[in-house]
Structure formats: C-alpha cells, structure tokens
DSSP file (Angstrom, degrees, kcal/mol; ACC not computed):
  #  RESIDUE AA STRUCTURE BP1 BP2  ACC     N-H-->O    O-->H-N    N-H-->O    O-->H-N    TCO  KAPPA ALPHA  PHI   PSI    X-CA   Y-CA   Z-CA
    1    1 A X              0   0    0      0, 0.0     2,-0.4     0, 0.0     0, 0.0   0.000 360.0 360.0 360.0 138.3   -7.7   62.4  -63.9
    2    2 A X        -     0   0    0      1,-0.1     0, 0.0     0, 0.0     0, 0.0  -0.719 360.0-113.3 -85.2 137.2  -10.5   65.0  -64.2
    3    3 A X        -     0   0    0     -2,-0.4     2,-0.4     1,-0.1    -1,-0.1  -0.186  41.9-121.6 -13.5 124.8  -13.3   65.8  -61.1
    4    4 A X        -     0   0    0      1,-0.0     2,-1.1     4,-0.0    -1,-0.1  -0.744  45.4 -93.3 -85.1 161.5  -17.0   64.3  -63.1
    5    5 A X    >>  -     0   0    0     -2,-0.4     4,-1.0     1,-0.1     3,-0.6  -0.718  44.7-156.7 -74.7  94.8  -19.1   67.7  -63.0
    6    6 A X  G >4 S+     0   0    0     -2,-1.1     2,-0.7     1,-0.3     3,-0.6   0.871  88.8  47.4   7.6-101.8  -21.2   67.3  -59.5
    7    7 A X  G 34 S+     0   0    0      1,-0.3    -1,-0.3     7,-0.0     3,-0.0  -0.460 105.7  59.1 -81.6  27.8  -24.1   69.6  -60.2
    8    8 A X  G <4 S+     0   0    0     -2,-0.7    -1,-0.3    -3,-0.6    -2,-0.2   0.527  96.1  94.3 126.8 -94.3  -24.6   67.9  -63.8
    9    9 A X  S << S-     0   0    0     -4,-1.0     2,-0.4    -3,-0.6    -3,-0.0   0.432  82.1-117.3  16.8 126.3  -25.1   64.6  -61.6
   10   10 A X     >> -     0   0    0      1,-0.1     4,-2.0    -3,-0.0     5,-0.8  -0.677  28.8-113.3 -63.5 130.5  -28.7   63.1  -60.3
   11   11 A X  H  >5S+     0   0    0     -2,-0.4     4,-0.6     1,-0.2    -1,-0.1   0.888 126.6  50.1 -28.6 -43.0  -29.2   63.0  -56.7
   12   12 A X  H  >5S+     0   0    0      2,-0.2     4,-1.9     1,-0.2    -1,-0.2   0.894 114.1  44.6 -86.0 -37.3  -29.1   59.0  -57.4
   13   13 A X  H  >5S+     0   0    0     -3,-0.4     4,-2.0     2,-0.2    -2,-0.2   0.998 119.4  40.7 -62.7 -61.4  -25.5   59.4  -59.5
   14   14 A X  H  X>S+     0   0    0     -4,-2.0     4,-1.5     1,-0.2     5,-0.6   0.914 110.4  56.0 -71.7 -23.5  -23.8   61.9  -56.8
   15   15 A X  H  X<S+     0   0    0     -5,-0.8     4,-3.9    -4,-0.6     5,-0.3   0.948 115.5  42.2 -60.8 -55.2  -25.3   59.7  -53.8
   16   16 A X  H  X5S+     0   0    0     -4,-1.9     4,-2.1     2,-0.2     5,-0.2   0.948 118.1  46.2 -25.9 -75.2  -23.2   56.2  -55.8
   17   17 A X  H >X5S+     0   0    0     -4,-2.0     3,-1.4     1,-0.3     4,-1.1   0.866 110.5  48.2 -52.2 -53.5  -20.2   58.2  -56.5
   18   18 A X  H ><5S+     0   0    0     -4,-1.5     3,-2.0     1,-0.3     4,-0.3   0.986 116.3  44.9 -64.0 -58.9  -20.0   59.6  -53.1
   19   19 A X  H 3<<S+     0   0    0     -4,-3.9     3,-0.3    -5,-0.6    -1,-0.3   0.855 119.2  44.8 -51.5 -25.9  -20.5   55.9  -51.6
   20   20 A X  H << S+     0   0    0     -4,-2.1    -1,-0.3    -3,-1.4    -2,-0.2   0.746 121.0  37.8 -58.9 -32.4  -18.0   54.8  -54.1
   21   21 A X    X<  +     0   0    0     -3,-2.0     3,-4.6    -4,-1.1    -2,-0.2  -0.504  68.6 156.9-146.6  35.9  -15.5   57.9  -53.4
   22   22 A X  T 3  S+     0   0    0      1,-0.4    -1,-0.1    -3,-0.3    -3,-0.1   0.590  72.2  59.6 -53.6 -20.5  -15.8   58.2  -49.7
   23   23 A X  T 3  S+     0   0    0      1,-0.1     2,-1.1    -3,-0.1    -1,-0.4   0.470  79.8  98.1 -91.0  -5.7  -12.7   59.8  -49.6
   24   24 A X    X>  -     0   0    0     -3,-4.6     4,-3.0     1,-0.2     3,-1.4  -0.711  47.3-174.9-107.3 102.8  -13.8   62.8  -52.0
   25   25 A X  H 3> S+     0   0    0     -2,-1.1     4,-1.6     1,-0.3     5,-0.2   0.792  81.9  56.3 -64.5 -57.2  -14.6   65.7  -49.6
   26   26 A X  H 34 S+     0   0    0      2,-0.2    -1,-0.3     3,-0.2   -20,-0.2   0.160 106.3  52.6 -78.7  -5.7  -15.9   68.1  -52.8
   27   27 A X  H <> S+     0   0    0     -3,-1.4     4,-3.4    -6,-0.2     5,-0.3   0.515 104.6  54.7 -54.8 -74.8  -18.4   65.3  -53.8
   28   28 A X  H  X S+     0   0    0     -4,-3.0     4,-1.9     1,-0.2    -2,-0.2   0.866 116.0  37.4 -21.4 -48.9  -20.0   65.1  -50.2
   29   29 A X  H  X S+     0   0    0     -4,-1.6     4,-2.3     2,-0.2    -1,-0.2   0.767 110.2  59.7 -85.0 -23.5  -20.7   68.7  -50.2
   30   30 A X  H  > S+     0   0    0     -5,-0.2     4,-0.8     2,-0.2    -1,-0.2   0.944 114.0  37.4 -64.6 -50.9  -21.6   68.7  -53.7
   31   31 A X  H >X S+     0   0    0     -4,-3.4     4,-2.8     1,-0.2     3,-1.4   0.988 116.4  56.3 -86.9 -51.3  -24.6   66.0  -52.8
   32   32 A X  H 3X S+     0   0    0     -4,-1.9     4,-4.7    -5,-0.3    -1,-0.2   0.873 105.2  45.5   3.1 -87.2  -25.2   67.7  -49.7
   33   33 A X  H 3< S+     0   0    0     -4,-2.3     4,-0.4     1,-0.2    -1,-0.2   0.650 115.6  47.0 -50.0 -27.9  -25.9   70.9  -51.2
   34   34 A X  H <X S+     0   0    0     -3,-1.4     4,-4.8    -4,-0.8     3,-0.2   0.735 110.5  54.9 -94.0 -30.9  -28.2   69.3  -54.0
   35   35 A X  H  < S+     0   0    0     -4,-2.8     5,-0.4     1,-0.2     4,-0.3   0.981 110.8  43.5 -55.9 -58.5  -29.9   67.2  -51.1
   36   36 A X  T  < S+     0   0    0     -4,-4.7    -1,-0.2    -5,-0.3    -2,-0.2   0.646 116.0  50.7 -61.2 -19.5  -30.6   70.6  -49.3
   37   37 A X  T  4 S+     0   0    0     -4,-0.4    -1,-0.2    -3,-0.2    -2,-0.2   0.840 113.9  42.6-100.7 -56.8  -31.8   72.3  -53.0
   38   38 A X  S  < S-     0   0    0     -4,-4.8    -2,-0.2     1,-0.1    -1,-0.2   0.430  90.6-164.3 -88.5  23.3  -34.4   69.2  -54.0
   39   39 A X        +     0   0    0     -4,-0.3    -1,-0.1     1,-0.2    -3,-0.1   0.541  24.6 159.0  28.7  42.5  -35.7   69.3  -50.3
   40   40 A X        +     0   0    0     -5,-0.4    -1,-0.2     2,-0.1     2,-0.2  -0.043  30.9 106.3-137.8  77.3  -37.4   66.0  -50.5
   41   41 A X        -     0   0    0     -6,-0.1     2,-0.4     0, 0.0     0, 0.0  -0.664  67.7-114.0 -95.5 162.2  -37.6   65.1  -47.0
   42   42 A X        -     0   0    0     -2,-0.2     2,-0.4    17,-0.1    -2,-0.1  -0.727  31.1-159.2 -76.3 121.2  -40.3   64.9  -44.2
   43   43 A X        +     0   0    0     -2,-0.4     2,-0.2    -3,-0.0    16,-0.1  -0.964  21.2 151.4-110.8 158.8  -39.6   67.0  -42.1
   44   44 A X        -     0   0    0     -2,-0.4     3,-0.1     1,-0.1    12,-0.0  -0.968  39.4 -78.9-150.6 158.7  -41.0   66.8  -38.1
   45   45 A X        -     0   0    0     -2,-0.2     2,-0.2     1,-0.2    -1,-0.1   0.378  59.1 -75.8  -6.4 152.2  -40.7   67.5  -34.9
   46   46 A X        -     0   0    0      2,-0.0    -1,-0.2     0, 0.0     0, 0.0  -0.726  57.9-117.0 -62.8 137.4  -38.5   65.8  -32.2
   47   47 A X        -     0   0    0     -2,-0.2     3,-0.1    -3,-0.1    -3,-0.0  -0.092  24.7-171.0  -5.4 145.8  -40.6   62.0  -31.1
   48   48 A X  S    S-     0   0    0      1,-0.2     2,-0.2     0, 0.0    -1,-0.1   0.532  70.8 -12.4 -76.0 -32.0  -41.6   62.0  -27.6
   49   49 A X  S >  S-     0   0    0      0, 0.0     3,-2.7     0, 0.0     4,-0.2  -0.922  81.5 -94.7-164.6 113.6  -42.6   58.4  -27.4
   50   50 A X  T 3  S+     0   0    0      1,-0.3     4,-0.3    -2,-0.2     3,-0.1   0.743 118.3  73.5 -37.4  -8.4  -43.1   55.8  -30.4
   51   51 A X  T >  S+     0   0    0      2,-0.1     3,-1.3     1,-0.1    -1,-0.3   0.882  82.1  75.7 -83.8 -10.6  -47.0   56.7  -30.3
   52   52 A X  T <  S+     0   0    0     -3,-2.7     3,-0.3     1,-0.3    -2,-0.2   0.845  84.1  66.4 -34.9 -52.9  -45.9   59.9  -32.0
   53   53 A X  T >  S+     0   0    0      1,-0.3     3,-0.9    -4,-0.2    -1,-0.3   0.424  78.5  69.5 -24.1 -39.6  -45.5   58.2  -34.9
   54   54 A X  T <  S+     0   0    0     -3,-1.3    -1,-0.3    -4,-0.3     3,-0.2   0.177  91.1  62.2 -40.7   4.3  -48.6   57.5  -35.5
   55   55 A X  T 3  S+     0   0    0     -3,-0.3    -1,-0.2     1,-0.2    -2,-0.2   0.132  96.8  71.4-129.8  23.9  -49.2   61.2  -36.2
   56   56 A X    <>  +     0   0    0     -3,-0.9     4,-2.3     1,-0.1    -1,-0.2  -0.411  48.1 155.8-145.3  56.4  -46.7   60.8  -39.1
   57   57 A X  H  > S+     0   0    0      2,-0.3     4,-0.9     1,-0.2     5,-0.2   0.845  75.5  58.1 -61.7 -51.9  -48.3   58.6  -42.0
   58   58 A X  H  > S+     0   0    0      1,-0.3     4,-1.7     2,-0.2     3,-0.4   0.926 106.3  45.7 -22.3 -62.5  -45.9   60.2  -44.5
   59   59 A X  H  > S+     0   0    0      1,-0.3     4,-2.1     2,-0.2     3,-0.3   0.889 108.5  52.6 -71.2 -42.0  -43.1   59.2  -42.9
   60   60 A X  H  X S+     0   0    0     -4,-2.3     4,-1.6    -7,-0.2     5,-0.4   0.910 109.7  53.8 -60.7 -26.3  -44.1   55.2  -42.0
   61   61 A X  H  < S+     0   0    0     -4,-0.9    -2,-0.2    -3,-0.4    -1,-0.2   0.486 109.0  43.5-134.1  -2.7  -44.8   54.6  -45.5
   62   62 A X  H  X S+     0   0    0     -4,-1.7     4,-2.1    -3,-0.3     5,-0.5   0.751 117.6  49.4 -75.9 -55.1  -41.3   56.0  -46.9
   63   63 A X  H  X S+     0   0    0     -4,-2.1     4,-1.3    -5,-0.3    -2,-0.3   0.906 116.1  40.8 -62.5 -24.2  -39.6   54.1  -44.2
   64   64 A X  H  X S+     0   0    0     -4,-1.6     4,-1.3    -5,-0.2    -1,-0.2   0.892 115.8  48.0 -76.2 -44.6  -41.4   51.1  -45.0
   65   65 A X  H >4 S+     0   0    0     -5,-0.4     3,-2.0     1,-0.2    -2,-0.2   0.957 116.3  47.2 -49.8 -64.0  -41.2   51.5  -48.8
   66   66 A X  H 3< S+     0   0    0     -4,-2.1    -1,-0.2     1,-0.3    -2,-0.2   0.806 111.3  49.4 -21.7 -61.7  -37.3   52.2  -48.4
   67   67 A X  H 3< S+     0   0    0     -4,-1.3    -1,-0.3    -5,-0.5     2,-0.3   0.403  87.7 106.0-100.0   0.7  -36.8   49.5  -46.3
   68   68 A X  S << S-     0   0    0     -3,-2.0     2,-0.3    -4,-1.3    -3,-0.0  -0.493  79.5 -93.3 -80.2 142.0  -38.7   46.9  -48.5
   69   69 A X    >   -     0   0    0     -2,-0.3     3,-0.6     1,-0.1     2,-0.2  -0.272  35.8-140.1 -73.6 135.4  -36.5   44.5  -50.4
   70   70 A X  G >  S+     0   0    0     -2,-0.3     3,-1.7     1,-0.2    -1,-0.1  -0.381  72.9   9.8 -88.0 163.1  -35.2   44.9  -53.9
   71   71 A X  G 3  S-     0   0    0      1,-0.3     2,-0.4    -2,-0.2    -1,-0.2   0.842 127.9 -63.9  30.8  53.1  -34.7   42.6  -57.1
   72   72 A X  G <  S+     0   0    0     -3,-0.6    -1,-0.3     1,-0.3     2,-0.1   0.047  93.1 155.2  89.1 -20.8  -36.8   39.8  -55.0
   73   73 A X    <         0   0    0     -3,-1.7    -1,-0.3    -2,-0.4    -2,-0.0  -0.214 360.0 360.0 -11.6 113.3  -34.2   39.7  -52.5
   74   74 A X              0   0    0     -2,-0.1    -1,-0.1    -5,-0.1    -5,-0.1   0.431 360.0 360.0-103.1 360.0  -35.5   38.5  -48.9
C-alpha cells in the first residue's frame, strides 16, 4: 500500500489522516511541518492571571468560535 502524498494534502485532510493514522510517524511531521509553514496561530505571551486575557480579543473569539457546536449538535 502506497504513503498518500502529505504536502499535496490540506491542513484539514493531513490533520484527519493523522487522527485516523495515529500510528504514522511521517504524517505527524508532515502536518506539523505544514502547521509551522501556514503559521495561523495567535501567538502570546505566557498568562499571569485569567485577567490577562482580556488583553487577548483575538484569541477569546477563536476559542469561543472553535468550541461552538457543529451540525446543531448541543
């Protein structure tokens, strides 16, 4: 059985396969490496204290979006 071509792959196709294929070492690094490439995370600082957060708008309103339920699922 043939290896699918990684770097061909969408961030949202390798991220599957790899959750599908936990066991495939050379997919991990593959999505890795593409993660680190499209760079699109917040990045910030260490927290001190949960009012930090507040000084991070970006960043509630992905974790909230994220965390919001799909296909009307409660």
């Amino acid at each position: 059985m043939s290896k699918p071509n990684f770097h061909a792959m969408s961030q949202k196709e390798l991220h599957d396969y790899v959750l599908a294929h936990r066991e495939d070492q050379e997919a991990f690094y593959a999505y890795v490496d593409k993660l680190y490439v499209e760079g699109n995370w917040i990045e910030m600082p260490p927290l001190q204290s949960e009012q930090d957060l507040e000084n991070y708008p970006k960043f509630i309103e992905r974790i909230r979006s994220s965390s919001e339920p799909r296909d009307g699922a409660v």
